[in-house]
Structure formats: structure tokens, C-alpha cells
C-alpha positions as a Python dict, from the first residue, in 0.01 Angstrom:
ca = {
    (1, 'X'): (0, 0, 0),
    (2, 'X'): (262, -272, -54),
    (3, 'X'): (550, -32, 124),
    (4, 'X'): (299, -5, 445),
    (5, 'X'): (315, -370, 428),
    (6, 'X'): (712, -406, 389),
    (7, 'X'): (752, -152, 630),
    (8, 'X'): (514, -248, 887),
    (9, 'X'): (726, -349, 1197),
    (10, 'X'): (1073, -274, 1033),
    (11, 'X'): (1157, -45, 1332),
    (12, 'X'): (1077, -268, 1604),
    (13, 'X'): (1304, -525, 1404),
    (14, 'X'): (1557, -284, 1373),
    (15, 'X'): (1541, -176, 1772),
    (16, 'X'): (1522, -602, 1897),
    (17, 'X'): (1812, -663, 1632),
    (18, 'X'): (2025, -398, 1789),
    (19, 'X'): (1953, -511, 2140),
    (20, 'X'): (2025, -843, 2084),
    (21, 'X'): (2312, -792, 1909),
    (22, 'X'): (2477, -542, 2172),
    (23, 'X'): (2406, -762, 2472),
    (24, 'X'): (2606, -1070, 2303),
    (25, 'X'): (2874, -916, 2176),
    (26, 'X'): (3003, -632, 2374),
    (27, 'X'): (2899, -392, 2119),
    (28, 'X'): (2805, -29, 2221),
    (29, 'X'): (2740, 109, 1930),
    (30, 'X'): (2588, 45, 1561),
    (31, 'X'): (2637, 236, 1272),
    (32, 'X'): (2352, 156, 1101),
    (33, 'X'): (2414, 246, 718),
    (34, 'X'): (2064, 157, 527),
    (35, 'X'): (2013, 283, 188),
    (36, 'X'): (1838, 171, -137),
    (37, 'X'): (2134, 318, -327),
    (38, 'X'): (2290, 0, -519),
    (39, 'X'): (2650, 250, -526),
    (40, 'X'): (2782, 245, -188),
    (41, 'X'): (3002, 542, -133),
    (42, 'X'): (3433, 461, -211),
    (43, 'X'): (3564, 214, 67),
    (44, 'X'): (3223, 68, 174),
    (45, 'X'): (3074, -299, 16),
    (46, 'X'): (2686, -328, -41),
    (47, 'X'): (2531, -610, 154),
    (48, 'X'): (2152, -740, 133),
    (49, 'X'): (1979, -969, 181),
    (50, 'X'): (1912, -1202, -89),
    (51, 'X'): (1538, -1210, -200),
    (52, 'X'): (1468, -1551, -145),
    (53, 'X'): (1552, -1525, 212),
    (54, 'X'): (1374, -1158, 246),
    (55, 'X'): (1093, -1077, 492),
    (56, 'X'): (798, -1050, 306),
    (57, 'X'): (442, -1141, 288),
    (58, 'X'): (478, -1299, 630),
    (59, 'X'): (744, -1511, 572),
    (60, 'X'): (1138, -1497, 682),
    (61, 'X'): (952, -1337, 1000),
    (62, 'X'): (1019, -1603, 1231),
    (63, 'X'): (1318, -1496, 1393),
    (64, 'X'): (1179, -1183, 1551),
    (65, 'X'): (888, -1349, 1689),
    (66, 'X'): (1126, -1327, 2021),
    (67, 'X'): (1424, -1168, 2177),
    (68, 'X'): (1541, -1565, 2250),
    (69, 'X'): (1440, -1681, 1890),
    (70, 'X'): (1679, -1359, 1727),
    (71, 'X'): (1954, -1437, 1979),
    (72, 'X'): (1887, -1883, 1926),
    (73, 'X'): (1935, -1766, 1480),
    (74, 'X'): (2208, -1547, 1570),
    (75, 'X'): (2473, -1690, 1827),
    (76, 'X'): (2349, -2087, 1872),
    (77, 'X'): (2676, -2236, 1767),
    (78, 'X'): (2409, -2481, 1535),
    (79, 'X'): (2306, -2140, 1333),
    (80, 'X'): (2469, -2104, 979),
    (81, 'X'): (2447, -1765, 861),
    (82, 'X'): (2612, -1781, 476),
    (83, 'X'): (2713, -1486, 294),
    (84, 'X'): (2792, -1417, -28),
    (85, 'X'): (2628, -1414, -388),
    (86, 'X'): (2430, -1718, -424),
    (87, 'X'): (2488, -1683, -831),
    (88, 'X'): (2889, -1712, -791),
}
């Protein structure tokens, strides 16, 4: 039951994300590499997301209640998206 309820919605995400990222930056194509194997193949990094910012439960959701709201978190030149390990 709990995977139903992570995965509810994922695809639309997935499909709004993709949109919104093609139409503001050129982009044609996205090579979409999703996995929950922790040993990325040689050359490639893992990324995630780190749990405390993870959708789940309802939360972390706002950003996909719109096309404008994913492209406002995304591009607004006030939007900090930070990377990295928060334990280094």
C-alpha cells in the first residue's frame, strides 16, 4: 500500500517536469536514468534527492501543483536549488 501512495502521480510529475524543463531551456531531449540501484554503472554519479526534502505523505508536493509553480522553483532567478551531501 505505501508504494501506491509514493507512486501515485509520479508519472504526471515526471511528464510536467520534462515539459517544463524543455520549454526553458532549449532542451529536446531527456535521458531519463531512474534506478533504485545505489551503484551507478562506471562514468555515471548517483544523485537523489535527500529525504528531508522528498515527496512524501503530501508534503514537498507543492511545486507541481502548476506548470507556473514548477517553472517559478525552477528558473525564478530568487530559486536556490543546492546540491550536494548535506552530511559533508
Amino acid at each position: 500500500m505505501k508504494i501506491k501512495l509514493f507512486t501515485e502521480g509520479v508519472s504526471e510529475w515526471r511528464e510536467m517536469l520534462e515539459e517544463v524543463i524543455k520549454e526553458n531551456t532549449g532542451a529536446i531531449d531527456i535521458d531519463w536514468r531512474i534506478s533504485t540501484d545505489y551503484h551507478p554503472p562506471e562514468g555515471y554519479t548517483w544523485a537523489y534527492i535527500d529525504h528531508q526534502s522528498a515527496a512524501c505523505e503530501g508534503s514537498n508536493t507543492e511545486m507541481f501543483n502548476s506548470r507556473d509553480d514548477l517553472k517559478n522553483f525552477l528558473f525564478c532567478p530568487d530559486s536556490l536549488i543546492q546540491t550536494g551531501n548535506d552530511n559533508e
